[in-house]
C-alpha atoms as a printed R data frame, in Angstrom:
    type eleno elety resid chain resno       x       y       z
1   ATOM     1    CA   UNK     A     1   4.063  13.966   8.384
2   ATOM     2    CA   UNK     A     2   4.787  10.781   9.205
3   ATOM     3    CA   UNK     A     3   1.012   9.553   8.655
4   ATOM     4    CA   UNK     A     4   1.151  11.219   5.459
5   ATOM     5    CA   UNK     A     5   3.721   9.239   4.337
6   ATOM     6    CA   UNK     A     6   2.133   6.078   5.664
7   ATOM     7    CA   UNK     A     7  -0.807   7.096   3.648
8   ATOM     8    CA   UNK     A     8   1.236   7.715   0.187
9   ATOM     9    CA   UNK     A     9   2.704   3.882   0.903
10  ATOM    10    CA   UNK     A    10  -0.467   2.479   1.072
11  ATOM    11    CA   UNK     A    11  -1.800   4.405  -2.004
12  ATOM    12    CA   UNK     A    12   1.777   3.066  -4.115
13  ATOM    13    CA   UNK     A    13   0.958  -0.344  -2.612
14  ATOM    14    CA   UNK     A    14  -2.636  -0.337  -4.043
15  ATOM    15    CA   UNK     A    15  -1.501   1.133  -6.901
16  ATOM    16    CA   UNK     A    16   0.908  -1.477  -7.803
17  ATOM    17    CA   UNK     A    17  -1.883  -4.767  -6.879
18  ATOM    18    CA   UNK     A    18  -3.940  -2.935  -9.455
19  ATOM    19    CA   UNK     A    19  -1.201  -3.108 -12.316
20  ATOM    20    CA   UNK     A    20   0.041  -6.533 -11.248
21  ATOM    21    CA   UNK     A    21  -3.976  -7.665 -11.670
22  ATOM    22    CA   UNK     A    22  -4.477  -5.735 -15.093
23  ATOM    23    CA   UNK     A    23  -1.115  -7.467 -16.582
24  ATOM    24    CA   UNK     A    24  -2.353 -10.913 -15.120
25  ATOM    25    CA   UNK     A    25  -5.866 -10.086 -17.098
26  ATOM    26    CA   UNK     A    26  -3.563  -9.130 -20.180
27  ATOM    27    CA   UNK     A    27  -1.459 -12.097 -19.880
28  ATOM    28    CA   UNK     A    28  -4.409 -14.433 -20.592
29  ATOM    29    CA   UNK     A    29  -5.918 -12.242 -23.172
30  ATOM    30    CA   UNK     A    30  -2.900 -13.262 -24.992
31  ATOM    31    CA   UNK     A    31  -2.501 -17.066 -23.677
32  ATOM    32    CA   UNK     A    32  -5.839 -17.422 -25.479
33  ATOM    33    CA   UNK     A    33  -4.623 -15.521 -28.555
34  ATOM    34    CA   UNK     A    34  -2.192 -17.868 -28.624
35  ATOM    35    CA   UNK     A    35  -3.214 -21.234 -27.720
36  ATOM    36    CA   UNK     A    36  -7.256 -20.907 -28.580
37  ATOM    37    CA   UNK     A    37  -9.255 -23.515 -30.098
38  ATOM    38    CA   UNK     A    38  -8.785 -21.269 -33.248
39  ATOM    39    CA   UNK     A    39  -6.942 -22.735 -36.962
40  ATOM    40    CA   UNK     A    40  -6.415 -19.395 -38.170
41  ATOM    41    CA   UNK     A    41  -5.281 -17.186 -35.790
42  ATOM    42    CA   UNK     A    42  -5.689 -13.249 -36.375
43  ATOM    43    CA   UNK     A    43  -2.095 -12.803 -34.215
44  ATOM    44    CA   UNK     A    44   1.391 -14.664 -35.208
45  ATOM    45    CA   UNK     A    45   2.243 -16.993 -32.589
46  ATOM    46    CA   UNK     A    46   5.503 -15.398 -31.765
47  ATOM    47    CA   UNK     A    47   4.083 -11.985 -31.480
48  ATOM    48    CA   UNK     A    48   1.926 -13.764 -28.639
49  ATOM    49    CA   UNK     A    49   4.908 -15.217 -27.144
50  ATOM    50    CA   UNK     A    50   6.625 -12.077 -27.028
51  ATOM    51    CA   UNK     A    51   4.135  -9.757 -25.322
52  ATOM    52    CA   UNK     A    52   3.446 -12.731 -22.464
53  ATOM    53    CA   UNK     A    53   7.077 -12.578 -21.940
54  ATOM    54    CA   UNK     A    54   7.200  -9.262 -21.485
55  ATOM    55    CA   UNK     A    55   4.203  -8.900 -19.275
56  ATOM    56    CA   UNK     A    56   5.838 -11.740 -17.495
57  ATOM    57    CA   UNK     A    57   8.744  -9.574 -16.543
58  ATOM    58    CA   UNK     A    58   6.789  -6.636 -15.921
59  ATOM    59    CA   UNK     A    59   4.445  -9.027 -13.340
60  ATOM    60    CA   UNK     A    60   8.058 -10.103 -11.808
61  ATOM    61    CA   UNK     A    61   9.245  -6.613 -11.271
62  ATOM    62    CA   UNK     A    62   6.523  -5.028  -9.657
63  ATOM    63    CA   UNK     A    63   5.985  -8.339  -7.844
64  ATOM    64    CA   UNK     A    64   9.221  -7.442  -5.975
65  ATOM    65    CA   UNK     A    65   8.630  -3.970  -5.967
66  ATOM    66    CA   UNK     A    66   5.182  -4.738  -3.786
67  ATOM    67    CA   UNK     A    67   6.949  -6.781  -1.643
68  ATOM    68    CA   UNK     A    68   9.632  -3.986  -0.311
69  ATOM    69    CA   UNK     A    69   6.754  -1.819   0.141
70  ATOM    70    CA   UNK     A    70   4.940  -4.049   1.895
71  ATOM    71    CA   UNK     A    71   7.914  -4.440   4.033
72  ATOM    72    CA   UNK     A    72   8.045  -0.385   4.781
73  ATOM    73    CA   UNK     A    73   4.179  -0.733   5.417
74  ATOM    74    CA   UNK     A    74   4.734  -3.050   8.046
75  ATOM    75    CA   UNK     A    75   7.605  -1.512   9.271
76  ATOM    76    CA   UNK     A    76   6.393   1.526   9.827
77  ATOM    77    CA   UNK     A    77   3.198  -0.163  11.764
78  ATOM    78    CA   UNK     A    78   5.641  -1.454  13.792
79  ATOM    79    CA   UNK     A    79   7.116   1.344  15.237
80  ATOM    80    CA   UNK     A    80   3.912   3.485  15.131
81  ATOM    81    CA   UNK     A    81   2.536   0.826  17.759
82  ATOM    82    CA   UNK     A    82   5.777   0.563  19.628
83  ATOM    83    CA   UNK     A    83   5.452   4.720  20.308
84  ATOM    84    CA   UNK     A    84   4.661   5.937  23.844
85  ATOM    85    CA   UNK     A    85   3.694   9.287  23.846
86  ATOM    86    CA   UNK     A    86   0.102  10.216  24.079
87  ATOM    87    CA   UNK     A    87   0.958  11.770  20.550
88  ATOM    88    CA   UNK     A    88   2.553   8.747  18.597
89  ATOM    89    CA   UNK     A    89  -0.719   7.135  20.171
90  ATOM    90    CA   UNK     A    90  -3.110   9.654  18.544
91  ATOM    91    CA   UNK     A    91  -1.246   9.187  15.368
92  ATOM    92    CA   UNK     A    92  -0.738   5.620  15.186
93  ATOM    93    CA   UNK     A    93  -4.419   5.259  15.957
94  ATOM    94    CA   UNK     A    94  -5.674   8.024  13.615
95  ATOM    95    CA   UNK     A    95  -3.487   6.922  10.694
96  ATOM    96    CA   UNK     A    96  -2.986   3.705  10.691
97  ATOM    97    CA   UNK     A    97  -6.300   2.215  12.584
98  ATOM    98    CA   UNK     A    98  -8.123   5.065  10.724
99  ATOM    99    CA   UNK     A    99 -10.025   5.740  14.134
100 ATOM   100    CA   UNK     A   100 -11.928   8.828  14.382
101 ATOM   101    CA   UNK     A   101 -10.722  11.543  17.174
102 ATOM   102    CA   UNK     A   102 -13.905  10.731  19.098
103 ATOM   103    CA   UNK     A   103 -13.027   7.064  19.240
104 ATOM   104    CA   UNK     A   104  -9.779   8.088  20.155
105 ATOM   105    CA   UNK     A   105 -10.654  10.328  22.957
106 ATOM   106    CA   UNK     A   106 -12.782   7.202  24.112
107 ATOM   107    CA   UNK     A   107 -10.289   4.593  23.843
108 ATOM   108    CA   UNK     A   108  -7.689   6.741  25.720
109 ATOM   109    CA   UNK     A   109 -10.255   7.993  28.195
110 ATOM   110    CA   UNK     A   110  -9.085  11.878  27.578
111 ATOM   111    CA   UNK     A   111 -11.433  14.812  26.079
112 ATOM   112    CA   UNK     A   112 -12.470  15.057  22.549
113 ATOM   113    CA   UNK     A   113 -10.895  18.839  22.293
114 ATOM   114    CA   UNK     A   114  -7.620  17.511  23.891
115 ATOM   115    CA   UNK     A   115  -7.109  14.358  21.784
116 ATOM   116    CA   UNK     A   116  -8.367  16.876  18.480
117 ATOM   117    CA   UNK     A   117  -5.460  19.871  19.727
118 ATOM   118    CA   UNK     A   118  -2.904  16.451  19.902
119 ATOM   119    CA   UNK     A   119  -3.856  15.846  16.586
120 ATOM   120    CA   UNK     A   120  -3.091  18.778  15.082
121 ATOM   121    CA   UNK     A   121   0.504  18.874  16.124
122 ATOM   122    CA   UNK     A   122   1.466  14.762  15.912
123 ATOM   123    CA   UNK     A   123   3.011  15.211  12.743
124 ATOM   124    CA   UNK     A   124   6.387  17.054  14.321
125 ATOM   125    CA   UNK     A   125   6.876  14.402  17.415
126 ATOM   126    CA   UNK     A   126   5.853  11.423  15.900
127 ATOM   127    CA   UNK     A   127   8.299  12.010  13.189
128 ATOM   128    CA   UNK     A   128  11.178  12.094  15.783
129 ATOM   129    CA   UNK     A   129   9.842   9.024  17.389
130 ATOM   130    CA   UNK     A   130  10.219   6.911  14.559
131 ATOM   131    CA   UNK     A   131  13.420   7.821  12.991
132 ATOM   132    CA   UNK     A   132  14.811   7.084  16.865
């Protein structure tokens, strides 16, 4: 559950660095509409002016927006590490470190079909862990 959720952050998080890029490339596909080397330009000035504005606010919104989430993100990788349990461990280290069970098993010196059966039932503990 919990690493599920982790996982949906990161995709939002990713999602909204795309958007914020894309409206930075818009934003100076209009600065150059506007302020090109060109006498006649194809677009009113003000129309320009307008649409940068806007984008502007749009960049400032989901500017903060990132910044909560990136918050949570951290957060969240906080108190995954701070877990004790053998299962917040599996979890932590399978969703957030994106280790493999094998590597697990390794790093916590306990059988591949022991860490894999942990696995399978982190979602329930680990959610009680972190909400405290």
């Amino acid at each position: 559950m919990v690493g599920q959720l982790y996982n949906d952050l990161c995709a939002e998080i990713d999602i909204l660095e795309t958007r914020i890029s894309d409206l930075e490339f818009e934003y100076w596909y209009w600065y150059k509409a506007c302020f090109g080397a060109r006498i006649n330009r194809a677009i009113p000035l003000d129309v320009c002016l307008n649409r940068m504005k806007v984008i502007c606010d749009q960049v400032e919104v989901y500017s903060t927006i990132l910044e909560e989430k990136e918050k949570a993100r951290k957060e969240i990788e906080k108190r995954m590490a701070d877990i004790e349990s053998i299962e917040g461990k599996v979890a932590y280290m399978r969703d957030v470190k994106g280790m493999t069970l094998a590597e697990i098993a390794a790093d916590l010196n306990f059988s591949y079909s022991w860490i894999k059966k942990l696995s399978m039932r982190t979602s329930k503990g680990t959610r009680k862990e972190l909400t405290g």
